[in-house]
Structures are given as C-alpha cells and as structure tokens.
C-alpha atoms as one frame of an Amber mdcrd trajectory, in Angstrom:
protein
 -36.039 -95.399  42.290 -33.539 -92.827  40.788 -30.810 -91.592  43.881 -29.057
 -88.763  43.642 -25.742 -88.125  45.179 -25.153 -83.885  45.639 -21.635 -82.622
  46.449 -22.053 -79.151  48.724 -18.873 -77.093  49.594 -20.513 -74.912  51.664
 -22.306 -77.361  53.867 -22.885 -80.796  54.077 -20.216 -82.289  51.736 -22.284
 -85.317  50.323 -25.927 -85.368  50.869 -27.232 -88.686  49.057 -30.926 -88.733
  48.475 -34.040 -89.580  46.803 -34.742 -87.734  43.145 -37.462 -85.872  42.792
 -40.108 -84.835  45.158 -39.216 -87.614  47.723 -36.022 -85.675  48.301 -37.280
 -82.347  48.198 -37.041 -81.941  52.153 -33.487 -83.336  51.696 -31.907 -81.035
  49.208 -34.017 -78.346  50.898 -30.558 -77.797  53.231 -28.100 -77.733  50.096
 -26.381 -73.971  49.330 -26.367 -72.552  46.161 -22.497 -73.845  45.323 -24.174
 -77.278  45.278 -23.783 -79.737  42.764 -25.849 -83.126  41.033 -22.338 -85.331
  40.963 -23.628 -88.904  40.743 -27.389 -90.846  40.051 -28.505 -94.549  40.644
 -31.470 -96.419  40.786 -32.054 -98.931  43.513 -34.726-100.889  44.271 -34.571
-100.469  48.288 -32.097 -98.344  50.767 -30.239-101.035  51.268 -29.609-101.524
  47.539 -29.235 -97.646  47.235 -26.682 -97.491  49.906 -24.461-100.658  48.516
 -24.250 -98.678  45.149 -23.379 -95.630  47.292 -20.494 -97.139  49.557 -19.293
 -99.074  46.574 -19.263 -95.569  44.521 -17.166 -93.484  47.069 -14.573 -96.137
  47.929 -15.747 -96.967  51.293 -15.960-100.925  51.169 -18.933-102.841  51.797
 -22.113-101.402  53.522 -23.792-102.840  56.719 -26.536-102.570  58.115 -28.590
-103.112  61.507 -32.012-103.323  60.297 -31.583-106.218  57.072 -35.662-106.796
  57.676 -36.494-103.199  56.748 -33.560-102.006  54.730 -33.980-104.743  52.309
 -37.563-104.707  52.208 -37.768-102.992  48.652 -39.341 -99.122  48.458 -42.356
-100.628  47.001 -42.977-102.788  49.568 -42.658 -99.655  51.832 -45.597 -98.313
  50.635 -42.942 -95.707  47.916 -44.187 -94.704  44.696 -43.406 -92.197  42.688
C-alpha cells in the first residue's frame, strides 16, 4: 500500500499516513501550508515504518507488537 509522508509547518510537522481514502481521517488535521514530501509502498506497518525511520535518519525501528505489526495489511483485513 502507497504511504505518504506530509510535512505541516503550521501543525503537526510530519504526519506519515496511508494514501488515499484510508488516510483521509489522517490528513483531515493537516493546514493549508501542508505539503506531499515523500511516498512508499509497504506491505504492512511494520514494513511502512522501517522505510519511514530509515528515510528521516532515525536508525532502526522497533516495535512492541512484531505479531500484529508484521502481519501484512492484507492479512488485516486492508484493501484498497
């Protein structure tokens, strides 16, 4: 699934987020000085969020829930 990474200098500086109407709710919040700065497509959050960390410098992404996290968006029940 395509993720979308939005840069907001008027509120939430990064907001990183499902494309299309999956992230509707999310970019919702973003002002009108908001900007598309980055896309990916991942397979499953925790793929999504690797990409992400990996993208912005941060080193490697953990998480606490491996079972669900890497369970990919399909097998969540996700479709586009």
């Amino acid at each position: 699934m395509l993720h979308e990474l939005w840069e907001d200098p008027e509120g939430n500086p990064y907001l990183f987020c499902l494309a299309g109407k999956h992230g509707e709710q999310a970019r919702a919040g973003l002002s009108t000085a908001a900007r598309l700065t980055w896309t990916v497509e991942a397979s499953s959050h925790f793929e999504a969020m690797t990409l992400y960390y990996e993208h912005q410098g941060w080193g490697i992404y953990t998480t606490s829930y491996p079972d669900w996290d890497k369970k990919t968006y399909a097998e969540h029940g996700l479709v586009l």
